[in-house]
C-alpha positions as CSV (number, residue, x, y, z in Angstrom):
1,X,72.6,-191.4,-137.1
2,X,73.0,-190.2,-133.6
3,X,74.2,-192.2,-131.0
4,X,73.8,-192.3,-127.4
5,X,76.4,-192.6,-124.7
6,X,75.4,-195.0,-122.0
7,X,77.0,-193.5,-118.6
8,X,76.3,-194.2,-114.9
9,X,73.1,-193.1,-114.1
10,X,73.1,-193.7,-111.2
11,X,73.4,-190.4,-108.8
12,X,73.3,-191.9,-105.3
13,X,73.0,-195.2,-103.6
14,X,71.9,-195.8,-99.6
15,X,73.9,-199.2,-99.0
16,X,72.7,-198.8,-95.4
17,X,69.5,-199.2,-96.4
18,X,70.3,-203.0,-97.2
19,X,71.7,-203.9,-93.9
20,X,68.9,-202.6,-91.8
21,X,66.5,-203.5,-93.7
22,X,64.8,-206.9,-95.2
23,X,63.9,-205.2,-99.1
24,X,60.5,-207.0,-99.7
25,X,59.7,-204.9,-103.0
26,X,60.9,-202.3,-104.9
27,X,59.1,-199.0,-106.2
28,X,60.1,-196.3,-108.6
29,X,59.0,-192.5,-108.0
30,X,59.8,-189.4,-109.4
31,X,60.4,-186.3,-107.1
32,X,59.8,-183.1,-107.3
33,X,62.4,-180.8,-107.6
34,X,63.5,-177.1,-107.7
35,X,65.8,-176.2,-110.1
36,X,69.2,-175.4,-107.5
37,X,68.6,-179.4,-106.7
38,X,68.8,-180.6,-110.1
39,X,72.2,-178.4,-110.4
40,X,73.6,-180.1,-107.1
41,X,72.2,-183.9,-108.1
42,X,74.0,-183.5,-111.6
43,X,77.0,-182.3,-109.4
44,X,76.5,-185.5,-107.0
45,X,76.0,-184.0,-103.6
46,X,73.5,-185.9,-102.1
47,X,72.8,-188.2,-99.7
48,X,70.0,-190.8,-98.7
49,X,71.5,-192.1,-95.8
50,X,69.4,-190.6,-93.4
51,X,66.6,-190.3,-95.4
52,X,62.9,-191.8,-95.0
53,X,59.3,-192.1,-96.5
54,X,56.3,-191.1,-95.0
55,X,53.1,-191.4,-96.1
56,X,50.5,-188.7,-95.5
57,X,47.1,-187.5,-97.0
58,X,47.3,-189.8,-100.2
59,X,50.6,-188.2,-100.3
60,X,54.5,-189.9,-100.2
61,X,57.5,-187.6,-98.7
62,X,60.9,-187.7,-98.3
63,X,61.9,-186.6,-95.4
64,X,66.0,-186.1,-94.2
65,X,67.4,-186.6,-97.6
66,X,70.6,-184.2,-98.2
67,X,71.1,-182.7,-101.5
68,X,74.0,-179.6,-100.7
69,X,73.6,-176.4,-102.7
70,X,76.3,-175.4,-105.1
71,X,78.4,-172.5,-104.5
72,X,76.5,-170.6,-107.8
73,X,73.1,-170.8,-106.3
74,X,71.7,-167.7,-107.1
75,X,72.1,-164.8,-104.7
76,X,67.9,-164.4,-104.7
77,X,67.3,-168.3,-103.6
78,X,67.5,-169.5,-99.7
79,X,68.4,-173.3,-100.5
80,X,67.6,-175.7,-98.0
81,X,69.1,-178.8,-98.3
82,X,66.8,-180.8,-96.0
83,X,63.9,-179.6,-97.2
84,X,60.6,-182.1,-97.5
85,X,60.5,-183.8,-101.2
86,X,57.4,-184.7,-102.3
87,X,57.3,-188.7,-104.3
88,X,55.2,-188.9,-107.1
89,X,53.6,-191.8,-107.2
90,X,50.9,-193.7,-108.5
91,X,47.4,-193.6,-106.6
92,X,47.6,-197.7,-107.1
93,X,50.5,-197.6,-105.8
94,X,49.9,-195.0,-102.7
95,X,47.1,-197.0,-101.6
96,X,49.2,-200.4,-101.7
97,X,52.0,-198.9,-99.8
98,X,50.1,-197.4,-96.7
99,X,48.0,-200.5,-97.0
100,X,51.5,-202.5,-96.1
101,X,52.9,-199.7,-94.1
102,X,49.5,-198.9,-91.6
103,X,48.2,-202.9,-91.6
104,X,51.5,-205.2,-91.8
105,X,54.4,-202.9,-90.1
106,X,56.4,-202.1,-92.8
107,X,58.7,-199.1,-93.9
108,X,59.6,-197.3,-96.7
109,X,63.3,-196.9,-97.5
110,X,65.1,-194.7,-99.9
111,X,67.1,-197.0,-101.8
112,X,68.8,-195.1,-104.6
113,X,68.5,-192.0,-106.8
114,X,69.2,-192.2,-110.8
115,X,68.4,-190.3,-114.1
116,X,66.1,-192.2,-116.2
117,X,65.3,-190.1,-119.7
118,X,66.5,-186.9,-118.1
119,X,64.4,-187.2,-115.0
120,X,65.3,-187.9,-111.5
121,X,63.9,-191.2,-110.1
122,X,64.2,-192.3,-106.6
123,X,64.1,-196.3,-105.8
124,X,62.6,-196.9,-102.6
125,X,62.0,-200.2,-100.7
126,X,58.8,-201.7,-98.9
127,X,61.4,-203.4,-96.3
128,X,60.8,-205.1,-92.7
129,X,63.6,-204.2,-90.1
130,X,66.3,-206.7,-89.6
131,X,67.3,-207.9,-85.8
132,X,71.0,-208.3,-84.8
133,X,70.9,-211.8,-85.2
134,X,69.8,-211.5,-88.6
135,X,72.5,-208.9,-89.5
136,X,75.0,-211.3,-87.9
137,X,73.7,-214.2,-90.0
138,X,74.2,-212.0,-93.1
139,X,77.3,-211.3,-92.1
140,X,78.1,-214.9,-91.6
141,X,77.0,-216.1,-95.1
142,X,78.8,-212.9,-96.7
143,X,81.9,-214.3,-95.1
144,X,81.0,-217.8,-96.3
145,X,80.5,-217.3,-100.0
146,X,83.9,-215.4,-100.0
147,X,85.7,-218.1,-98.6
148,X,84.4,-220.3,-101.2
149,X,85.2,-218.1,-104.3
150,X,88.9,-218.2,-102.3
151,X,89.1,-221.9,-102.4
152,X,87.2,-222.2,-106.0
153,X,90.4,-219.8,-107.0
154,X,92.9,-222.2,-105.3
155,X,91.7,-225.7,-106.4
156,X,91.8,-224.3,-110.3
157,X,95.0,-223.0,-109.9
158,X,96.3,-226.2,-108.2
């Protein structure tokens, strides 16, 4: 009987992307990959932070996401690490997300990248921009529900 062993799958995470950014729904989508990316991703250099969705031709991209080469690339490969990814996703789901992106102003935001059954999925977000008041006001109940859990802590020790 073989068993498996459930690690992290997670590869990276854009927590930026959640204080911009109002994360209305959530979408999964594969990517496509060359091989000297899978190498790096399974390695962990990558990043999403400055990474973003367009939409173009029936056709999602990420654009701006990192993912370094290793040092072993081979010698016959030019890696480039900001290349153009393309998302594969759904045409049900294309055709939903331009509909909110083209009609009702949203974005798309790369939320996280994982392995799920030895693939690489990237989560990205249908999200509406936040304003400074509203990243204040986050801030502000952030702050609040510490405090609580502090006094919680102190009245059950008391």
């Amino acid at each position: 009987m073989k068993q498996t062993q459930k690690t992290n799958t997670t590869i990276a995470t854009n927590r930026k992307a959640h204080h911009d950014f109002f994360i209305e729904e959530r979408f999964e989508a594969g990517l496509a990959l060359e091989g000297w990316e899978v190498k790096s991703l399974r390695a962990g250099r990558v990043q999403l932070d400055q990474g973003y969705i367009l939409v173009k031709n029936m056709e999602a991209w990420l654009f701006g996401a990192l993912i370094n080469p290793l040092q072993t690339v081979s010698t016959h490969i030019q890696p480039e690490p900001q290349r153009t990814r393309k998302l594969l996703l759904t045409h049900r789901e294309l055709s939903k997300l331009i509909g909110n992106v083209e009609r009702k102003g949203y974005t798309l935001v790369p939320l996280s990248l994982y392995w799920k059954h030895n693939r690489v999925k990237l989560a990205l977000g249908l999200a509406k921009g936040k304003k400074l008041h509203d990243k204040r006001a986050t801030q502000k109940d952030r702050d609040w529900e510490r405090e609580k859990q502090r006094l919680h802590k102190r009245s059950k020790n008391i």
